[in-house]
C-alpha positions in Angstrom: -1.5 -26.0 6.4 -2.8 -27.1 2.8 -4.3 -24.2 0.4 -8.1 -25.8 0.8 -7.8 -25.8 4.7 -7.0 -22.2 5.2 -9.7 -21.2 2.4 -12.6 -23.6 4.3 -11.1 -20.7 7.7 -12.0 -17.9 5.4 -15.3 -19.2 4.2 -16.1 -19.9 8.0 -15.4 -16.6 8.4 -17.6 -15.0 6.0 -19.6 -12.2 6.6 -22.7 -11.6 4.3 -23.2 -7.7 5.2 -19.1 -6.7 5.1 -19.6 -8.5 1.8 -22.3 -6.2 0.8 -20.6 -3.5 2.4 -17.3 -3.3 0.7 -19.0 -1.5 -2.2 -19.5 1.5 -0.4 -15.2 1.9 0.5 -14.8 1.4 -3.2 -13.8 -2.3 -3.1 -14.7 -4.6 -6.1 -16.9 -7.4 -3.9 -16.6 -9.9 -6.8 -13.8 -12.2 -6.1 -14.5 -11.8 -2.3 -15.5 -13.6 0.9 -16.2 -11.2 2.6 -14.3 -11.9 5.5 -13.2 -8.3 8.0 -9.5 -7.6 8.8 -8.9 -8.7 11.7 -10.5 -11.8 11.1 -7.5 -12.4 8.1 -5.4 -11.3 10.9 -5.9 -14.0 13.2 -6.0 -17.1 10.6 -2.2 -14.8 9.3 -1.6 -15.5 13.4 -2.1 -19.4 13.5 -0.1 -20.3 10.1 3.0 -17.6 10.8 5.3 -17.6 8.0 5.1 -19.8 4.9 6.5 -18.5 1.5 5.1 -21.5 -0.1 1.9 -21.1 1.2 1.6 -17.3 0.8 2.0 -17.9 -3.0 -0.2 -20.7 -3.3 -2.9 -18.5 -1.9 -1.9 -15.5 -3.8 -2.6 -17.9 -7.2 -6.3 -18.6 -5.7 -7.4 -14.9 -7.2 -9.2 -14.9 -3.9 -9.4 -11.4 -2.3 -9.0 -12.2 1.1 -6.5 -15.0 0.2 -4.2 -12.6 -1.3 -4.3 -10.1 1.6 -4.0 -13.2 3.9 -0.8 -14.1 1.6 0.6 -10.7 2.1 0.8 -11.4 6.3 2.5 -14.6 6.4 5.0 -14.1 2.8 8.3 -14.2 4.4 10.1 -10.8 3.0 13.3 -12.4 2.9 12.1 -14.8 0.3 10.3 -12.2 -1.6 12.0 -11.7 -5.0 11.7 -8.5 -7.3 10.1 -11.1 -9.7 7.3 -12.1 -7.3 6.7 -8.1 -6.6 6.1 -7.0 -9.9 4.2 -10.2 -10.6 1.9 -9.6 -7.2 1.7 -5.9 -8.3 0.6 -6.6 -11.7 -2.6 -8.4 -10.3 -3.4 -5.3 -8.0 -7.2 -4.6 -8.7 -8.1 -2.7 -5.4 -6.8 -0.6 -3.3 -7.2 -2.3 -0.5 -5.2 -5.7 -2.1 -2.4 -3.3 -3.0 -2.0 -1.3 0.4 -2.2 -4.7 2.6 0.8 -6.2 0.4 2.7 -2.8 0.3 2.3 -2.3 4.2 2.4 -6.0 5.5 5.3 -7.4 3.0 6.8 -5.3 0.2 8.0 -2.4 2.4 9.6 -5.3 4.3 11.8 -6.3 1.6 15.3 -5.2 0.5 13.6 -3.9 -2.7 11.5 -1.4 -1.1 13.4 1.9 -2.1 13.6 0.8 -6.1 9.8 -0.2 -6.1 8.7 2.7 -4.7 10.7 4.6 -7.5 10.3 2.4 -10.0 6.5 2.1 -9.3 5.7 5.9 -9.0 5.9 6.5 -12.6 4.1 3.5 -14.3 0.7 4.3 -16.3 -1.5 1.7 -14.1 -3.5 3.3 -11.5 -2.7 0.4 -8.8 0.3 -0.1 -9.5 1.3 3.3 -9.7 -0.5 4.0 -6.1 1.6 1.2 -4.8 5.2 3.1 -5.9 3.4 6.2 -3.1 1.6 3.5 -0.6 6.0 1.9 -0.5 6.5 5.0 0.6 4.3 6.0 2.8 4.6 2.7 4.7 8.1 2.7 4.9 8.5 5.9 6.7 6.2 4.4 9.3 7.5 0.8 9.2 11.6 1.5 8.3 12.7 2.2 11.5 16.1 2.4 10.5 16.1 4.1 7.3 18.6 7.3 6.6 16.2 10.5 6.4 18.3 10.9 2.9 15.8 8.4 1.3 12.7 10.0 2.2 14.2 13.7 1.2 14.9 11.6 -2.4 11.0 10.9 -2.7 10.3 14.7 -2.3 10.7 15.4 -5.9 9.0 12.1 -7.0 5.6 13.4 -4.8 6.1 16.8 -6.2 6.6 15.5 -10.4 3.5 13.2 -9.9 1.0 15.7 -8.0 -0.7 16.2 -11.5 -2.5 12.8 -11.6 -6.0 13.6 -10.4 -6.9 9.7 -10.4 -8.5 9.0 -7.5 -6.4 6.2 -6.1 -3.2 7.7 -6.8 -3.4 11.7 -5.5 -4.6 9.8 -2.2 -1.8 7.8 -2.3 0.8 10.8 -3.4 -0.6 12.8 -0.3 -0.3 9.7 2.1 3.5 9.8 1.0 3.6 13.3 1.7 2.1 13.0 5.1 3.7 10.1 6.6 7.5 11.4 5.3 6.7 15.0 7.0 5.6 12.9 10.3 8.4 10.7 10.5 10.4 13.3 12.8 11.3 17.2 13.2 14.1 17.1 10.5 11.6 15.7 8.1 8.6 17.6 8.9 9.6 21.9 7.6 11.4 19.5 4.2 7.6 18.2 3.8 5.7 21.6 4.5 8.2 23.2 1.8 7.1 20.2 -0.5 3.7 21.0 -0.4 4.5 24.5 -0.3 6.1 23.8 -4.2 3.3 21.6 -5.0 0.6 23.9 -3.9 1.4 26.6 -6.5 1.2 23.9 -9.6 -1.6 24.5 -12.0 -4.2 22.0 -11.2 -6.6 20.7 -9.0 -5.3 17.3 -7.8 -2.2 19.1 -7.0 -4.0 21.5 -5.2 -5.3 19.1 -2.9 -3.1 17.1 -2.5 -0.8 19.9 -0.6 -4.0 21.5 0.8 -5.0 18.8 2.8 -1.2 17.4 3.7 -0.4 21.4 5.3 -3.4 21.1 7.1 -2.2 17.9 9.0 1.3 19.3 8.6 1.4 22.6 10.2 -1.0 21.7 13.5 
């Protein structure tokens, strides 16, 4: 499928008020469709994978392109190259959550972008370094509890930044590490524990609201 086909699907797809409507979640409207989820879904569902493709709509600037890139890149083709060039273009959160949880956390890369990301000054791409993590301990079956325990004291050093887009995505972290299993779960209460008694308020809720989900 060509770049101009699957952008005449979108188009097709278009929905005037979840254009309209994306203002109110905090999503820039300006380079959008306006096209749901699920819709992106099922176009992602007809082209399967195409690493060609995927980057050919990512260069489009298109907002629903890019998500729709994220669902049919093919991680194994993913270089570190094309994630801090895809990450560098992040301008919402919603762009920067769909490529973290539907390709980067797929790649071999995952663990050093999470890192690596966590302490850059960008807002986006600094949520993506928490969103890596947060999506891997839902989507990395196999990973060793050993590299979730090394994010603790990533979550806890960054707990400070009271920018909206990335204390949400510190406390996602948080949450979805201590849900992974029992042997995570008292490591991730302690966490919070730490980060509840530093000095400020996005730190403050950020454990607040991860120990209530925590401890039920």
């Amino acid at each position: 499928m060509k770049v101009q086909e699957v952008i005449t699907l979108l188009k097709d797809k278009a929905d005037a008020k979840h254009h309209a409507g994306m203002l109110r979640f905090g999503v820039s409207n300006e380079k959008a469709l306006g096209v749901k989820i699920p819709e992106v879904r099922k176009i992602a569902k007809l082209i399967k994978k195409d690493h060609e493709l995927a980057q050919a709509l990512w260069d489009t600037d298109i907002h629903e392109a890019r998500i729709l890139a994220s669902m049919i890149d093919d991680p194994a083709l993913v270089t570190p190259q094309q994630i801090d060039s895809w990450t560098k273009d992040f301008a919402t959160w919603d762009v920067c959550d769909q490529v973290c949880g539907n390709l980067f956390d797929r790649t071999s890369y995952v663990v050093d972008k999470a890192i690596e990301f966590s302490a850059h000054k960008e807002e986006f791409i600094k949520r993506a370094g928490f969103v890596l993590m947060a999506e891997y301990a839902v989507h990395g079956k196999k990973a060793a509890d050993d590299v979730f325990i090394s994010f603790f004291p990533i979550i806890e050093r960054e707990a400070w930044d009271d920018r909206n887009f990335v204390k949400k995505a510190v406390n996602w972290a948080l949450r979805q590490i201590g849900k992974r299993n029992d042997a995570l779960k008292p490591l991730a209460i302690q966490c919070a524990e730490r980060i509840l008694l530093q000095n400020n308020k996005a730190a403050k809720w950020i454990a607040g609201d991860a120990l209530r989900e925590l401890r039920k």
